[in-house]
N, C-alpha and C positions, 0 to 999 in steps of 0.2 A: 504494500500500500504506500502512495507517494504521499508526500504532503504536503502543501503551498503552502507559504508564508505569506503575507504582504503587511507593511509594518506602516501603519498611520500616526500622525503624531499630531496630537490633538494641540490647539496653541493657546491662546487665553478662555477658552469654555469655561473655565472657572476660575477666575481672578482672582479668587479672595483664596484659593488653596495651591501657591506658589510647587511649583516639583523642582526635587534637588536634586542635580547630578552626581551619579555615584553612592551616595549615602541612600537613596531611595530611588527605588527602578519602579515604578509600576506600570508593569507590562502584565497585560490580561489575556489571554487564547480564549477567542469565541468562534464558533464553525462560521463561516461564512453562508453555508445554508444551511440551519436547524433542521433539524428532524422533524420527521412528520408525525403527530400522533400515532398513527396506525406504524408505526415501525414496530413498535413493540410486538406485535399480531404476527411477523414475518416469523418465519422459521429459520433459524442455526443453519451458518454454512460461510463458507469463506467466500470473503466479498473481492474481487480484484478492483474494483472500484476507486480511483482517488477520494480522498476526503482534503476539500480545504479548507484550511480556517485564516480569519485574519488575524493578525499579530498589531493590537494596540500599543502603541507605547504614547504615555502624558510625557510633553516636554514645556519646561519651564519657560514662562514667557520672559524674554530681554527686547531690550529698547528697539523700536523698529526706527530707520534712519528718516529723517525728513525729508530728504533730498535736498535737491537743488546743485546750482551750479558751482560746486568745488565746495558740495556741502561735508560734512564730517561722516566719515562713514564706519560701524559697528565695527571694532577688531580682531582681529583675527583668529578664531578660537575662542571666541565671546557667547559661540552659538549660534542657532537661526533666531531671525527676529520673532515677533508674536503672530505674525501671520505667515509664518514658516511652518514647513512639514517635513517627511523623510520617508523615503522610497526606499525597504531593505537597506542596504549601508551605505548609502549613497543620503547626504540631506541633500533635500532642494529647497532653494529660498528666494527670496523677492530680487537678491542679485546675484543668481545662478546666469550665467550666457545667455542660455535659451529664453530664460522669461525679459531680459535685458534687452534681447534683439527681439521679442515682438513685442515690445514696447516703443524701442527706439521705431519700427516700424509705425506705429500707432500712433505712435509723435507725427511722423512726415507725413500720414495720410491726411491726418485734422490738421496739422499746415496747411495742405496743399486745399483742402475745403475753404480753410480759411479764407487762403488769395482768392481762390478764387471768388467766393461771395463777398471779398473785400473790394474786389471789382467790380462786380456785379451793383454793389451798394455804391458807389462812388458813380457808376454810369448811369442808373436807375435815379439816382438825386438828383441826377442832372435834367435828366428825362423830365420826371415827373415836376420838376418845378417849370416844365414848359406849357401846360396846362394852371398851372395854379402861381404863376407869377409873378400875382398880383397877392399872393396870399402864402407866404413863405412860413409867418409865422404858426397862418392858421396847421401847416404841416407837420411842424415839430411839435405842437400839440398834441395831434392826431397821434402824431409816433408815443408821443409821453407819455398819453390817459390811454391809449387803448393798448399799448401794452400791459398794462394791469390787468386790463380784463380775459386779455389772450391766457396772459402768465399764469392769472390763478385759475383760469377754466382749466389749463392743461395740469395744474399742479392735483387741481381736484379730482380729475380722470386718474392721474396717475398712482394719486392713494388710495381712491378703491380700489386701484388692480394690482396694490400688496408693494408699489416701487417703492412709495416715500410711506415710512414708519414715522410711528408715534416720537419719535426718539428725534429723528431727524428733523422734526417740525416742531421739537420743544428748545431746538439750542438759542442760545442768546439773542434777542433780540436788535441789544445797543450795538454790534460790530455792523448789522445789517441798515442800522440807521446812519451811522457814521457811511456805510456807503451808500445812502439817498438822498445826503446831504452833500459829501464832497462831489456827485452826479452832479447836481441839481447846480451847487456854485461853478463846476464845470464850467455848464450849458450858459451861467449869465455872462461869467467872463469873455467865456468866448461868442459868444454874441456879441458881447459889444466890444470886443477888439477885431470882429470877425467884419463888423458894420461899415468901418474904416479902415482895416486892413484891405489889399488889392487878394483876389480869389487866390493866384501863382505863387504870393508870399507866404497861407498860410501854413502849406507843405512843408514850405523850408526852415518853419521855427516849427512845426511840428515833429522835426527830428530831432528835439531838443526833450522830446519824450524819453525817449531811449537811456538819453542821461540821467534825468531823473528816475528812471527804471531801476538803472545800476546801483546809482548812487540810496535810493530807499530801502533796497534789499538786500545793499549790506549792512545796513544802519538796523531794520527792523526786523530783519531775517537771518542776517549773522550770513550771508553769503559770500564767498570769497571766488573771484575770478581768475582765470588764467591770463596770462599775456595774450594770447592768439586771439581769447574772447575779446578782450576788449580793444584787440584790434580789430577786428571782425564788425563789432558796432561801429568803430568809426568807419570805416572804409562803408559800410552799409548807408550810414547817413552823411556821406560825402559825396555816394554815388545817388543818391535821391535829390540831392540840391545840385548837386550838376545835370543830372535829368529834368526837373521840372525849372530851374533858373535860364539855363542854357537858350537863346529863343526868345523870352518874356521880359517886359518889362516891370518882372517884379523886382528885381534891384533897385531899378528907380522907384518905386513904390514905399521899399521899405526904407529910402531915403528922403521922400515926402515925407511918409505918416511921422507921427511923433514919436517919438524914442520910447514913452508912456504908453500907446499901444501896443507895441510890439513887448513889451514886460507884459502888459495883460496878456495877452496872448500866449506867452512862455508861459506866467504862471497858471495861465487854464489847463496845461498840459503837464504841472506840476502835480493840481488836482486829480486830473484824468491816473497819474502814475500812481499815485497817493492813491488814489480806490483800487487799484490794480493788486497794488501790495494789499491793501487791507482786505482783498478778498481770497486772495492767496493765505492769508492768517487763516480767515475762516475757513477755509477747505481743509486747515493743519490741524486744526484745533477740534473740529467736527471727530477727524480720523483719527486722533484720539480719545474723544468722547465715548466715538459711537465703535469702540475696541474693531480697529482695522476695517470698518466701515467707511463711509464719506457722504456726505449730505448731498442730497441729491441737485442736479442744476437748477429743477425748478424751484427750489425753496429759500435758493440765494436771490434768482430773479426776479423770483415773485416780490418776495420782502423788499427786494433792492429799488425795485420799480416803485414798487407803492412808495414808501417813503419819498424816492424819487418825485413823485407826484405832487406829493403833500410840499414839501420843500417849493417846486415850482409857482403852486397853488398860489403859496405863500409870495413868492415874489412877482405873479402875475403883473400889478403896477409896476416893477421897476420893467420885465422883459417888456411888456408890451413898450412902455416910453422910449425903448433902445431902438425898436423898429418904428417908431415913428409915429404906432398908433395913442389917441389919447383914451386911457382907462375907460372916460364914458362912453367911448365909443365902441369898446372893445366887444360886447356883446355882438351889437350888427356886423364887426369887422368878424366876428365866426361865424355867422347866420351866412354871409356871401360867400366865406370861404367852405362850410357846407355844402351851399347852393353848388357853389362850382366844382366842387370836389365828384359829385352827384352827377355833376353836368344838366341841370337842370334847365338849366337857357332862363329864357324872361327876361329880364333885365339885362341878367347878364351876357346876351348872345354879343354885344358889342365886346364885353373885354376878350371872348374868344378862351372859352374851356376847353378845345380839341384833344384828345389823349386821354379826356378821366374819365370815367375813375380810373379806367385800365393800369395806367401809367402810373399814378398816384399807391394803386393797391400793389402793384407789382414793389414799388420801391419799399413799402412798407413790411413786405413777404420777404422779400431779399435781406433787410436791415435788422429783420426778426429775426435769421438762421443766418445771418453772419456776427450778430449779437451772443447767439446760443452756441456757434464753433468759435467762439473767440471766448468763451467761459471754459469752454469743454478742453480748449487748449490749453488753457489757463490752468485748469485741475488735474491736466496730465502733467505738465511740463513746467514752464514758470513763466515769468510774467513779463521777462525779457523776449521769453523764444513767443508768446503771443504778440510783443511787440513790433517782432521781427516780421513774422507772417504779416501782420498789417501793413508794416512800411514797403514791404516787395510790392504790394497791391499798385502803391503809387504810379510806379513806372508805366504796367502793363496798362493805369488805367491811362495815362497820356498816350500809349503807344493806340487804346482802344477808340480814342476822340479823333484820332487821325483817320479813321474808317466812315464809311458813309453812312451814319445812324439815322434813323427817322427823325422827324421831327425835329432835329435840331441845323438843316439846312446843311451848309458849307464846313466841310469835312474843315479842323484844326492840319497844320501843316504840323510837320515831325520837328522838337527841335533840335539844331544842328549837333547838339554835346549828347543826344541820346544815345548813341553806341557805347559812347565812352563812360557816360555815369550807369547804363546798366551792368558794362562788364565790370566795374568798380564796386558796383553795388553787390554780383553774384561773387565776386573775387572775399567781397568781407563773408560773405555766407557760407562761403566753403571757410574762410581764415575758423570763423567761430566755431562750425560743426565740426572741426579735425581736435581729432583726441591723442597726443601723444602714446605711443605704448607703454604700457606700464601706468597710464596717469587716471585715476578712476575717472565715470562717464559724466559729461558737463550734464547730463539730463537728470533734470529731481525724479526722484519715485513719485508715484502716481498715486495723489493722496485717496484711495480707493480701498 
């Protein structure tokens, strides 16, 4: 008679009763298929039959690593972490090869979604304000309030169907506030450096993201970089300002405006970096809570939005005064931007709604699932490498405005420095992703 082994190793199932190596082994043999009642009824005789059983072994839970980039990783002969297991004598754990390389896989796909809908969302903005042109703000509204009501109808579906736990949807609320707030002051700053700044300029202090990236997560995340990476982001946001400057008279621009916008401007994206880290905490802090679990997307967006909303609510007087409209007016200035949104005509067949809602809902569909893959990025990977994916977007979307799109007439010309800032810009991409041999992987564990 043969007999199988397979050795499972159970990892925090029970917290509060720690297993010690060596002074206590508890390993338990249970058949892997029990007997059947009626065995007992069989008659005496020899069975050739294998019998197999599993082989339990409880293993002590130790600290599982946090990741990130040149984050601190578990020592060697420390053990598997708490979400570790072992296969006969072989352990496997969260950085075994294999599960490393379909991660690092896992990473480049939801990159590569990324750009893409990060295109998509930069082409589609453009679109869909051709139809509501007259009604910009009434737009970003529409994106604000009605993604609450998307966010939490899908959050709602998702919890009766067993995805998001009690557990998940009982963690902190104040980290979730802190990012519907730094959202919200985002969106006023850069409104109104956004009012006066020229369109071509705001790219190029928008690489000014990346910095603040770096520089908050090592500050609040204890992240420590390599040389290659951080040459890798400059050359990335060297090659984006030479891609969209190149051609434009956005130099002259940012040499018009005032020196004071362009600081609003920088600091909205200080903000934008700032809720980036803060939701990166919460995704850490969850996966601790919830022992090797991780809160689900919907439950950071939902929360994030709402507050988001509320905060806006709040500032409604100052954003509207930014765009021009006066407060008491603001009611009828949504009532038209409805009307048009709807395409409704009447009145407004003069200012010319062509394209909506089509256009209008299309951008809003795009800005949803490039919102939802830039979270998702975010919780595999870190808050730089979401960074990243966003800023490639840039280029392909100037290369995109040179094609003959609907609606928007006379194709843009390519500009002259384009070859040169994109292969600068893929040259930082590969500088970043190259991992020396021997040097652990720039990519965080997947707070999951």
């Amino acid at each position: 008679m043969a007999l199988y082994f397979r050795r499972l190793t159970a990892g925090p199932t029970i917290p509060d009763v720690p297993a010690q190596y060596r002074k206590f082994n508890p390993t338990v043999e249970i058949p892997a298929f029990p007997l059947l009642p009626y065995n007992k009824y069989r008659s005496l005789g020899i069975s050739l039959r294998s019998r197999k059983h599993w082989l339990v072994e409880a293993v002590g839970p130790t600290g599982r690593p946090e990741g990130g980039d040149g984050a601190k990783k578990a020592a060697v002969g420390q053990g598997p972490g708490a979400c570790s297991y072992s296969l006969g004598d072989r352990r496997v754990g969260e950085r075994t090869t294999e599960i490393e390389r379909n991660r690092k896989v896992e990473v480049v796909i939801a990159a590569g979604v990324t750009v893409v809908l990060g295109v998509g969302n930069r082409v589609l903005y453009k679109l869909a304000l051709v139809p509501l042109k007259h009604y910009p703000f009434f737009l970003a509204q529409l994106a604000t309030f009605g993604y609450v009501l998307v966010y939490f109808s899908i959050l709602y579906f998702r919890y009766h169907a067993g995805i998001v736990t009690d557990e998940m949807l009982s963690v902190p609320k104040a980290p979730l506030l802190g990012v519907g707030l730094l959202e919200a002051l985002a969106a006023a700053t850069g409104m109104a450096a956004g009012a006066i700044l020229s369109g071509a300029s705001i790219p190029i202090l928008s690489q000014t993201s990346l910095v603040w990236q770096i520089f908050l997560s090592m500050i609040f995340l204890g992240r420590r970089y390599r040389v290659n990476q951080l040459l890798g982001c400059f050359l990335v946001a060297v090659g984006v300002v030479i891609t969209v400057a190149s051609g434009s008279s956005s130099g002259y621009s940012l040499k018009e405006a005032s020196i004071f916008w362009s600081l609003l401007m920088i600091f909205s994206f200080l903000l934008q970096a700032a809720d980036t880290v803060l939701k990166e905490v919460i995704f850490l802090d969850a996966a601790k809570r919830l022992k090797c679990g991780s809160v689900d997307l919907f439950v950071v967006n939902s929360y994030g939005s709402a507050f988001q909303a509320l905060f806006i609510f709040l500032l409604l007087p100052f954003l509207s005064k930014l765009w021009g409209i006066p407060f008491s007016q603001l009611p009828n200035y949504l009532k038209d931007g409805a009307a048009c949104f709807l395409n409704i005509g009447g009145t407004l067949s003069s200012v010319g709604c062509d394209g909506a809602p089509l256009l209008p809902l299309l951008f809003v569909i795009v800005n949803m699932g490039f919102n939802i893959s830039l979270l998702h990025l975010l919780k595999i990977s870190s808050g730089v490498v979401s960074s990243l994916a966003s800023t490639f977007s840039v280029p392909i979307s100037v290369y995109v405005f040179t094609l003959p799109l609907p609606y928007l007439g006379v194709a843009s010309s390519l500009p002259t420095g384009f070859v040169a800032g994109a292969i600068i810009l893929v040259l930082g991409l590969l500088i970043y992703s190259w991992s020396p041999s021997g040097s652990p992987t720039a990519l965080p564990s997947p707070s999951r």
